[in-house]
C-alpha positions as CSV (number, residue, x, y, z in Angstrom):
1,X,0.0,0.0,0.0
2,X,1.3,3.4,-0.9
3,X,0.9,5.2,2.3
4,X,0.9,9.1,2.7
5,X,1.0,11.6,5.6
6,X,-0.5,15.3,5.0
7,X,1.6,17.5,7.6
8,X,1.7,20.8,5.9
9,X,4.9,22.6,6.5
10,X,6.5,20.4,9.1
11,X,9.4,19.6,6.6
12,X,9.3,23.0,5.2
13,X,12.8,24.1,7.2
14,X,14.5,21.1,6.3
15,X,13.6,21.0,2.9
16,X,14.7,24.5,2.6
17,X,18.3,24.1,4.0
18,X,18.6,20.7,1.7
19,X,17.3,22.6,-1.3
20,X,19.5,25.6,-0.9
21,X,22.4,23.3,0.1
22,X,21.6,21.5,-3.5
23,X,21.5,24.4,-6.0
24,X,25.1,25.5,-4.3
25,X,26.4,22.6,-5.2
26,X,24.4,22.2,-8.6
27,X,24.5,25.7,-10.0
28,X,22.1,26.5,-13.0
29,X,23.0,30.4,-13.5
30,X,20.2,32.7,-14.2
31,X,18.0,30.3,-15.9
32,X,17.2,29.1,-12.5
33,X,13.2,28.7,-12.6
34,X,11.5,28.9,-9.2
35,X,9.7,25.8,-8.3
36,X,6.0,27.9,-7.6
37,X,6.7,29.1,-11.2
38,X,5.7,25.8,-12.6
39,X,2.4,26.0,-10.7
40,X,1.8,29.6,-12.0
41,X,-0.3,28.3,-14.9
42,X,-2.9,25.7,-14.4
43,X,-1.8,24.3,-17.9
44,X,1.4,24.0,-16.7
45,X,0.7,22.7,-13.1
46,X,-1.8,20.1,-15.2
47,X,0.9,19.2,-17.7
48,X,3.6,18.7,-14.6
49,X,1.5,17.0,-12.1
50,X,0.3,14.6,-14.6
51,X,3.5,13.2,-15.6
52,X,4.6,13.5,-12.0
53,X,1.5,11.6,-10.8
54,X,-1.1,12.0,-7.8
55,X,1.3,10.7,-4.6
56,X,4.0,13.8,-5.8
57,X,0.9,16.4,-6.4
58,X,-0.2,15.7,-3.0
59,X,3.3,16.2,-1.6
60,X,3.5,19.4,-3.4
61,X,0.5,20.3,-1.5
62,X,1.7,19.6,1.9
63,X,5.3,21.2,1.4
64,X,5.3,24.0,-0.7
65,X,3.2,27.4,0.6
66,X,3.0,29.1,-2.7
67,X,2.2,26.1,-5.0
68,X,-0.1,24.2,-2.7
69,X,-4.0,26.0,-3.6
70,X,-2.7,25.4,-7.7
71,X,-1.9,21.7,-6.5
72,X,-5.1,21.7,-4.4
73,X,-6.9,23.2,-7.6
74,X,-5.9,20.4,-10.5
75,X,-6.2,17.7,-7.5
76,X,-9.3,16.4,-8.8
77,X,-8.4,16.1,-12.6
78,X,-5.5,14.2,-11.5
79,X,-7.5,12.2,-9.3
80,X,-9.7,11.1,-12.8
81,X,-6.3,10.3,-14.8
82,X,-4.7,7.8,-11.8
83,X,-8.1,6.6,-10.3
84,X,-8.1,4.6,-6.6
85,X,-7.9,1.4,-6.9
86,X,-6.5,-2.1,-6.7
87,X,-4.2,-3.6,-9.4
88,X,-3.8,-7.3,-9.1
89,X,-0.4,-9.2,-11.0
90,X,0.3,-12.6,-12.0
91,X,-0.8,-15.8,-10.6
92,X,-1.8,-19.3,-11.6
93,X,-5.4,-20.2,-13.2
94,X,-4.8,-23.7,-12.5
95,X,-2.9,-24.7,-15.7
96,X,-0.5,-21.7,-16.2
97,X,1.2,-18.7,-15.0
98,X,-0.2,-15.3,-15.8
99,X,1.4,-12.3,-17.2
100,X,-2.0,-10.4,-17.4
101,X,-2.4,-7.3,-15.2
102,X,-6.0,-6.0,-14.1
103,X,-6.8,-2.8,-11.6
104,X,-10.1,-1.9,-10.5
105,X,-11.3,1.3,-10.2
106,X,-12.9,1.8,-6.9
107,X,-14.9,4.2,-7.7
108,X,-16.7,2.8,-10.8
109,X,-16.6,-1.0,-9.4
110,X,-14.8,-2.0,-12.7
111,X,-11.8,-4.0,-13.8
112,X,-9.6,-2.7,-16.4
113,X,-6.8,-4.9,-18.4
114,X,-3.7,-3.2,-17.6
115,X,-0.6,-4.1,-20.1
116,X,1.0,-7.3,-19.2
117,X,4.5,-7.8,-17.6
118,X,7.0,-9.3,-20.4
119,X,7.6,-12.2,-18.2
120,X,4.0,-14.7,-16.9
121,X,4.9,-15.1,-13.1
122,X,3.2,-17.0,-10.0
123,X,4.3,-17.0,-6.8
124,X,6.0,-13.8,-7.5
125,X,7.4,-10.8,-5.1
126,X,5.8,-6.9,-5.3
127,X,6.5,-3.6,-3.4
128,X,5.4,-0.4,-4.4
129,X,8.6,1.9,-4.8
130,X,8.3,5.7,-5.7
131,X,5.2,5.0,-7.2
132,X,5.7,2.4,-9.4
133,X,4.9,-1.1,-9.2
134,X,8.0,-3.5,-8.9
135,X,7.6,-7.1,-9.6
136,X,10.3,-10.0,-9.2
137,X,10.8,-13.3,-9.4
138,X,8.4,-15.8,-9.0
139,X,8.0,-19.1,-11.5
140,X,6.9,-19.2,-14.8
141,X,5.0,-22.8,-14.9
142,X,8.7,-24.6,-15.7
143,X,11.6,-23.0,-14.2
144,X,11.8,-20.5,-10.4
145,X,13.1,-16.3,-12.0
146,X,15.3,-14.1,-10.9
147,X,14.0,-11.8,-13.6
148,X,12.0,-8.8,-12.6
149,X,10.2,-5.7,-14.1
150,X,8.6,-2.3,-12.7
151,X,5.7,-0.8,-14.1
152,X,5.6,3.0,-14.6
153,X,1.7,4.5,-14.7
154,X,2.6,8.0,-15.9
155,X,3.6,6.2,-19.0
156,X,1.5,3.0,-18.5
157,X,4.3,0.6,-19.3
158,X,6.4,-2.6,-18.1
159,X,10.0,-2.4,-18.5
160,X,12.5,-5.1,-17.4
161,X,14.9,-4.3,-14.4
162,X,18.4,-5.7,-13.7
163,X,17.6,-9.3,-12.5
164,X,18.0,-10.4,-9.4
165,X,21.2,-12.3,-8.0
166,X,19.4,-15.3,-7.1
167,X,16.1,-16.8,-8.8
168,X,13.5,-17.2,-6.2
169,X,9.7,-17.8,-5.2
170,X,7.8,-17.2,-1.9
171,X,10.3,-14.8,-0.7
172,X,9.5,-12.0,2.1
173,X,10.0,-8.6,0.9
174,X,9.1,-5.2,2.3
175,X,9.7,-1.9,1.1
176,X,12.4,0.5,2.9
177,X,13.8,4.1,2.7
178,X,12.8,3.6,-1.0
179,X,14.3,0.4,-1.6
180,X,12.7,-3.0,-2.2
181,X,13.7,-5.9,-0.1
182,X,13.4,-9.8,-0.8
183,X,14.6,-12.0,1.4
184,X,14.9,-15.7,1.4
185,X,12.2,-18.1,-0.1
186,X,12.8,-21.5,-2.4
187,X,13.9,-22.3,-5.6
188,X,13.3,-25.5,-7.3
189,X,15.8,-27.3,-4.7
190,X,16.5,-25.2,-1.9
191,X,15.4,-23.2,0.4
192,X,16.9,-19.8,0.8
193,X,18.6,-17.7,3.2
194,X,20.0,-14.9,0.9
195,X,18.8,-11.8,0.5
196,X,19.2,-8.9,-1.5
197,X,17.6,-4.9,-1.6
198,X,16.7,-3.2,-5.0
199,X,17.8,0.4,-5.4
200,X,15.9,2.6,-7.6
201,X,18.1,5.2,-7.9
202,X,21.2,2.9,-8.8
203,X,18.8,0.9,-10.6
204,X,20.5,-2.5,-9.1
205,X,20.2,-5.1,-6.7
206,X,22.7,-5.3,-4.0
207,X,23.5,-8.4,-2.4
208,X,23.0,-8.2,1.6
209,X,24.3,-10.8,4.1
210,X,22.2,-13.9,4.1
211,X,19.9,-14.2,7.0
212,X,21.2,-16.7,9.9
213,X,18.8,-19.5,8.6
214,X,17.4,-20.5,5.3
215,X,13.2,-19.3,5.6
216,X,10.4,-19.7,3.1
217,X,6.8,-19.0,5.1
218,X,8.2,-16.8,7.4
219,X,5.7,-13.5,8.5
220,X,7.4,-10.5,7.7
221,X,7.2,-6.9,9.4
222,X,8.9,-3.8,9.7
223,X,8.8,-1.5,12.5
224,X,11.5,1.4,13.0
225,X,12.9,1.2,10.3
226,X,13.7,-2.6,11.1
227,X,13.0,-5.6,8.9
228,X,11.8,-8.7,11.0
229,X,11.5,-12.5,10.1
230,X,9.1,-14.5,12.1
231,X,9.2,-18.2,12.1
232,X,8.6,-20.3,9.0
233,X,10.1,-23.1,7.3
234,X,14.4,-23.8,6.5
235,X,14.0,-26.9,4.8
236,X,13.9,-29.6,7.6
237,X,12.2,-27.7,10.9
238,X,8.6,-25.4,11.4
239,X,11.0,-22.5,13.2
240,X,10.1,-19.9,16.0
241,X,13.3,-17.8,15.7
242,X,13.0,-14.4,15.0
243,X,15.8,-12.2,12.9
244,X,15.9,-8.4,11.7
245,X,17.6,-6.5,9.1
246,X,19.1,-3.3,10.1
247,X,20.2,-0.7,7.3
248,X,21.8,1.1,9.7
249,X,23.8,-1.4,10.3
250,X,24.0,-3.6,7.3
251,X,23.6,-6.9,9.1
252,X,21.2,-9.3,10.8
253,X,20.5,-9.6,14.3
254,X,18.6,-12.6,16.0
255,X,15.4,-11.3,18.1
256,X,13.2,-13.2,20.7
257,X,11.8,-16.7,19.4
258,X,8.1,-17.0,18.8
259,X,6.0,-18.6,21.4
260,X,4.9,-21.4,18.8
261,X,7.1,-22.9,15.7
262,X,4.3,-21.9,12.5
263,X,4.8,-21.2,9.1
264,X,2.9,-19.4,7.0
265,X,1.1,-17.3,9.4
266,X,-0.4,-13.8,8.4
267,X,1.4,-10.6,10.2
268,X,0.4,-7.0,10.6
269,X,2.0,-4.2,12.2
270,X,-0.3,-2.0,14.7
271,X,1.1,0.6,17.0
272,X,4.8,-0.4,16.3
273,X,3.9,-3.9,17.5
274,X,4.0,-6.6,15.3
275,X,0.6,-8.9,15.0
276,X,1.5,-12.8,14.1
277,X,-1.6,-14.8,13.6
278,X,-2.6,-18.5,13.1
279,X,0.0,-20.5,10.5
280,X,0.4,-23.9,10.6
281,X,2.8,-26.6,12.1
282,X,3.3,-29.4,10.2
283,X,-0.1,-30.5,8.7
284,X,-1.5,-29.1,12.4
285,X,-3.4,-25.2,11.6
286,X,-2.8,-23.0,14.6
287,X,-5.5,-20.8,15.8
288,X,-2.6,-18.9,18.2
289,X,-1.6,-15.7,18.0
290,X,1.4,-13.8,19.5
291,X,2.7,-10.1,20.0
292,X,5.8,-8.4,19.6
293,X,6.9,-5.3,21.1
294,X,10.2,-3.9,20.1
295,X,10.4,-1.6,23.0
296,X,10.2,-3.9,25.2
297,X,11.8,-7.0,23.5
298,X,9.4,-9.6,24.8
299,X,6.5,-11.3,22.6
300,X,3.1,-11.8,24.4
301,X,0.8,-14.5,24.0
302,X,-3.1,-13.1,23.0
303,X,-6.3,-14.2,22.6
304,X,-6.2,-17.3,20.1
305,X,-8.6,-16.5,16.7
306,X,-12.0,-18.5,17.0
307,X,-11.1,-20.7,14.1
308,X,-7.7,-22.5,13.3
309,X,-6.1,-21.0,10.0
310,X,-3.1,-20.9,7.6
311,X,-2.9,-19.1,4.5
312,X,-5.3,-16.7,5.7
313,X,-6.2,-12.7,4.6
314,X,-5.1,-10.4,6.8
315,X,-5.4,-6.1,7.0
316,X,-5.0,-4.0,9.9
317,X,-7.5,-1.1,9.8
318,X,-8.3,1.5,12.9
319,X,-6.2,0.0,15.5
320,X,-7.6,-3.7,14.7
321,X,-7.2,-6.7,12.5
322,X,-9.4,-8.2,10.3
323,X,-8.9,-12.0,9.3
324,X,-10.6,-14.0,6.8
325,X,-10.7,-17.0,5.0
326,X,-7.5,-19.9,5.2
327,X,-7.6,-23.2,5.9
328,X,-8.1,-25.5,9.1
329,X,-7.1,-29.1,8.9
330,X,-9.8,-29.6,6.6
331,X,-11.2,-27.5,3.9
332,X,-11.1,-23.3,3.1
333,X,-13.1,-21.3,5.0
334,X,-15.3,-18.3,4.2
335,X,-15.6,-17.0,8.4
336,X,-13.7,-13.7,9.1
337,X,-12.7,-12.2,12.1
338,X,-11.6,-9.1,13.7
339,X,-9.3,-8.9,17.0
340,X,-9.6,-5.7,19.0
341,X,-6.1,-5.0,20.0
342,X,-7.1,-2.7,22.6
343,X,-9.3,-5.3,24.6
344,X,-7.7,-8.7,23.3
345,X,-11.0,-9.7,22.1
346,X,-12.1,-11.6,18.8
347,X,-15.7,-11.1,17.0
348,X,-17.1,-13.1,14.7
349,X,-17.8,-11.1,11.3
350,X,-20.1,-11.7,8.4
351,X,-18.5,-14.4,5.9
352,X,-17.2,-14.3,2.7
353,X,-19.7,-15.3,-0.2
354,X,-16.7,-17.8,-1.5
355,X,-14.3,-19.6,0.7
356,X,-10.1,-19.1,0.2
357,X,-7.1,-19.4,1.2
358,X,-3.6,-17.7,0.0
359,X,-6.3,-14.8,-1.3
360,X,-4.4,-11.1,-2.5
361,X,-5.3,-8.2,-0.1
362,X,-5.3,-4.5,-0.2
363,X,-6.8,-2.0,1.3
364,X,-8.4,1.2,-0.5
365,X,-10.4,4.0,1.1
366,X,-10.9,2.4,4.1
367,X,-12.4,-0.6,2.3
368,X,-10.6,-4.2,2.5
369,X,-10.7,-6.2,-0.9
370,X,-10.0,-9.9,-0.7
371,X,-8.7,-11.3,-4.5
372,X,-8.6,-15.1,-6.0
373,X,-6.6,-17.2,-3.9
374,X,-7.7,-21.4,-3.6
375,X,-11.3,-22.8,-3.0
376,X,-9.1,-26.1,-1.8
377,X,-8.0,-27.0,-4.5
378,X,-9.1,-24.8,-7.3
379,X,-7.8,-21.0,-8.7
380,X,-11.0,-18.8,-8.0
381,X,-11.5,-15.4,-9.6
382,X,-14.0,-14.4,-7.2
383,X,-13.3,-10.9,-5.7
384,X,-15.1,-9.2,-2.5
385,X,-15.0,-6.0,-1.0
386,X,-15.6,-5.9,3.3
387,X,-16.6,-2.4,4.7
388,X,-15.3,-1.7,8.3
389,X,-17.7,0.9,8.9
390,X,-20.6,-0.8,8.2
391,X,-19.2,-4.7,8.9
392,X,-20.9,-5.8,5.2
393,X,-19.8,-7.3,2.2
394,X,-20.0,-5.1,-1.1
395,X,-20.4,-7.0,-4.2
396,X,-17.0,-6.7,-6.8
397,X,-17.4,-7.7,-10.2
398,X,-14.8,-11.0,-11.0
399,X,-11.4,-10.5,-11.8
400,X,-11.1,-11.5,-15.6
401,X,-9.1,-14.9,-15.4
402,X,-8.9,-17.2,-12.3
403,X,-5.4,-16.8,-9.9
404,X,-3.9,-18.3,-7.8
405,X,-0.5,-17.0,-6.0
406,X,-1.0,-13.4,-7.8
407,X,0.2,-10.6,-5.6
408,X,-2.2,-7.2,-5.6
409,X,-1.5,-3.5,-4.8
410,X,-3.3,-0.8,-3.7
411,X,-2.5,2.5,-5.9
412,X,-3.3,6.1,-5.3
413,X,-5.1,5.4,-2.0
């Protein structure tokens, strides 16, 4: 999820400084054109602020006292050219692995082809970067890629990027300081314990130490600036260690083990604590669900969920979380949840129309989409739309093709 914070001239000082700092350095000689001077014309501002995109116009808003009412003013035409809404990549329909990209438009309830990558992909690895979607890895139906690709939407096209170091699938990633990381996952013989960051602005992976185990399943989180590795699977063992990457430092640090050995559990990060729910141990579902705070270094056993799950949907919205669908030891399920991390209480929530497990999830206007995924065994292309404020289901118009393992984004939110 692209997230933004409106805090209108808090960074004005230090943007300032840095600026004037910059042109010193970078002298353009009387040529210079103020920055306000491009939003002196709303043809202009249009013309800018289109190529540049809605998450930069909004930025321009909060920072800059002179451009901000023409920002504010061409807001809503750039709000028509990059609508809200969800893009979903990739996947498996149950015989092949997709290139074809789809977004819906949240306003219109419609799906949209998008171009397709250059490369079909399941099981694939996304982050949002500068406002472009960047997509790696994965496994085209016969061999696990280290191939990956970023799609721009000011010009509405896939391009492919340097390839990663190591071909991969099921990786962690998570998205830092600008930079993309993926971390660990399988290929077709191993399981990993590399990892590696892509930097746009060098427009190349670099290769970071490898973690202290090999982990594919693992529930990823960051929190200050810290990327975390909780549990999964090396190969051999279910594992409840715990590691974190540190740019600051450049190395990985070994944190408090997990309660309970799972894999595949879902994770979410409220108030700098990190959520880690249900999973699975051995063919055994786990219903448990365990806390970590980094100020205090300790995980902390909570309420277990009402129904065993693994492979379950999970988005943290208003200070709680909100699970649905997975698996138990028998079949998908279609019950949700929500855990009120404030009282450590679970409530049951209407169903889903469809069961799933392994679904794609974003969140978009304060509305939580749930996207394909498995009815036990089969590729759905079922696609529903849950509404906190209201605790209903909004009918969502099918996804064109059926997937499996696709990954999903929420853009412009």
């Amino acid at each position: 999820m692209l997230w933004y914070f409106e805090l209108p001239g808090l960074f004005d000082p230090l943007h300032r400084v840095q600026f004037e700092g910059m042109k010193k350095a970078h002298p353009l000689g009387s040529t210079l054109i103020q920055f306000e001077n491009l939003f002196g014309s709303q043809d202009l501002a249009l013309t800018v602020a289109s190529a540049a995109g809605p998450s930069s116009t909004r930025c321009v808003r909060a920072s800059s006292r002179n451009a901000s009412k023409a920002a504010q003013e061409i807001l809503p035409a750039i709000n028509d050219m990059f609508p809200a809404g969800v893009c979903v990549v990739g996947g498996y329909d149950g015989f092949r692995s997709l290139p074809y990209v789809e977004h819906l438009n949240v306003e219109t309830g419609e799906w949209q082809p998008m171009p397709s990558m250059k490369i079909s992909r399941g099981r694939a690895m996304l982050g949002i970067v500068q406002g472009r979607i960047h997509v790696t890895g994965g496994c085209d139906g016969t061999r696990f890629l280290s191939s990956a690709e970023e799609f721009d939407p000011c010009t509405h096209a896939w391009k492919m990027l340097q390839p990663m170091h190591v071909a991969r699938a099921n990786a962690m990633t998570g998205v830092l300081s600008d930079q993309f990381y993926v971390c660990g996952g399988c290929d077709d013989l191993h399981f990993l314990g590399s990892a590696e960051r892509y930097i746009p602005s060098e427009k190349t992976w670099e290769a970071l130490p490898p973690m202290t185990s090999m982990r594919e399943g693992a529930a990823a989180a960051i929190v200050g600036k810290r990327l975390y590795m909780c549990g999964g699977f090396c190969g051999y063992q279910y594992m409840a260690s715990v590691e974190y990457f540190d740019p600051a430092v450049g190395a990985w640090s070994c944190g408090p083990s997990l309660s309970q050995r799972r894999r595949r559990a879902a994770s979410a990060v409220v108030s700098n604590k990190i959520y880690v729910c249900g999973g699975h141990y051995g063919a055994q579902a786990l219903c448990s669900v365990e806390r970590f705070d980094p100020a205090s270094n300790v995980w902390e056993m909570l309420a277990p969920m009402k129904a065993k799950r693994r492979r379950a949907a999970l988005a943290a919205f208003a200070g709680k979380l909100l699970v649905f669908g997975g698996s138990n030891d028998d079949q998908c399920l279609s019950s949700a949840e929500c855990f009120n991390t404030t009282t450590d209480e679970w409530e049951e929530l209407p169903p889903m129309l469809c069961r799933r497990r392994g679904a794609a999830t974003s969140v978009v206007n304060g509305r939580i989409y749930i996207i394909g995924g498995l009815d036990d065994f089969c590729p759905t292309s079922s696609v529903e739309c849950f509404d906190p404020s209201i605790r209903m289901w909004r009918p969502v118009p099918c996804v064109q093709h059926r997937r499996a393992a696709c990954v999903a984004a929420a853009m412009w939110s």
